[in-house]
C-alpha positions in Angstrom: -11.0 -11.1 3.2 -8.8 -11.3 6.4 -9.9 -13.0 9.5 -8.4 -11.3 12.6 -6.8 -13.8 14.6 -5.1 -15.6 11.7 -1.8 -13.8 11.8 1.1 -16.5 10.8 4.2 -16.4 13.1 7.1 -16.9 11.0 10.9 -16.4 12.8 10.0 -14.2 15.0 8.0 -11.8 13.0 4.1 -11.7 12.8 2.6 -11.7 9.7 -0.6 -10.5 9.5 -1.5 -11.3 5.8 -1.1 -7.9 4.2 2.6 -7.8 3.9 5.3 -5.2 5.3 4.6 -2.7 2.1 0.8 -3.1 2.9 1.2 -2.7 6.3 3.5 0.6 5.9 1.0 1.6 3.8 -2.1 1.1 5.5 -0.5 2.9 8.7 0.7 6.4 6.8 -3.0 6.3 5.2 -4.1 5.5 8.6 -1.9 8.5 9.6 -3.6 10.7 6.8 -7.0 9.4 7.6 -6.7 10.7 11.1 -5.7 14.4 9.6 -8.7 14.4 7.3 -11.6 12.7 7.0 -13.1 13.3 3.3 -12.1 11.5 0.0 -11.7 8.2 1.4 -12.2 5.0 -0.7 -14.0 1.6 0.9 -10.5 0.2 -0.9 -9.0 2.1 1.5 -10.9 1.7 4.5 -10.4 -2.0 3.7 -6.4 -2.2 3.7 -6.1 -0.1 6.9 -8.8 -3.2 8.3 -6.8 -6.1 7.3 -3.6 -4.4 9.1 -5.5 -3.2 12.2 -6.6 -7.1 12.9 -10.1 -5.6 12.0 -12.7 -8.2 9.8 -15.1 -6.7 6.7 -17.6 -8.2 5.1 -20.1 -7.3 2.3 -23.4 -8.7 3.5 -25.8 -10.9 1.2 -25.1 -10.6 -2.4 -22.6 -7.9 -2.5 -24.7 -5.4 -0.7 -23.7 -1.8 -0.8 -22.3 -1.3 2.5 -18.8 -2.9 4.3 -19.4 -4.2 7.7 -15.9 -3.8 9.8 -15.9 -5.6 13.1 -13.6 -6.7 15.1 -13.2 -9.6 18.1 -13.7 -8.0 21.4 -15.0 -4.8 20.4 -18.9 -4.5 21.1 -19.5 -1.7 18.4 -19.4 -2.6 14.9 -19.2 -0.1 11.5 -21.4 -0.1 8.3 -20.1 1.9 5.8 -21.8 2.5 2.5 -19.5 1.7 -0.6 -20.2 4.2 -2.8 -18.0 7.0 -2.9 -17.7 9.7 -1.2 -17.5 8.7 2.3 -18.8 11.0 4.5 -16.3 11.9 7.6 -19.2 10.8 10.0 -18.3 7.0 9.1 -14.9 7.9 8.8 -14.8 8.8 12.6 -17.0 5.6 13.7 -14.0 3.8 11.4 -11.1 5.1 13.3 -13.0 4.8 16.9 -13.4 1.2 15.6 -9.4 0.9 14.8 -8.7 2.3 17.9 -11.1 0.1 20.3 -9.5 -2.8 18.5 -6.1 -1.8 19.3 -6.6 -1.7 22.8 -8.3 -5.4 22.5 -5.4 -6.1 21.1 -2.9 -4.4 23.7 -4.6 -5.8 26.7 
């Protein structure tokens, strides 16, 4: 699980933990996501987290819902894991991605 915050400065370049192929991927499926909202995956859901500096977490014993969150954004996302995802949490997802970018900006 990634912890926002915990990026790694390295010779100039941040690394935030998911790589440069995971982080050009996450942002075309974030770009894809933003087109369509059905037949998403919580794998999915996850990566574009990690490279957004966005936190999930399964509660209890596994639960069957991902909690994103992230620092300095009030408004927090449960999203059931089972497939499919409905769009509904699939727009509270990207609302989440976007408050956390301006966070992030500011």
């Amino acid at each position: 699980m990634f912890k926002a915050g915990l990026a790694l400065k390295v010779a100039g370049s941040v690394d935030t933990g998911c790589g440069i192929m995971g982080c050009v991927a996450a942002g075309k499926t974030l770009q894809k996501m933003r087109k369509s909202q059905v037949g998403w995956r919580i794998e999915e859901l996850q990566m574009v987290a990690e490279a957004n500096f966005v936190e999930w977490r399964r509660p209890g014993r596994g639960g069957s819902h991902v909690i994103f969150s992230a620092s300095g954004v009030r408004e927090i996302v449960s999203v059931p894991a089972r497939r499919p995802i409905k769009p509904v949490y699939i727009k509270q997802f990207l609302a989440l991605i976007d408050a956390a970018g301006k966070v992030g900006k500011s």
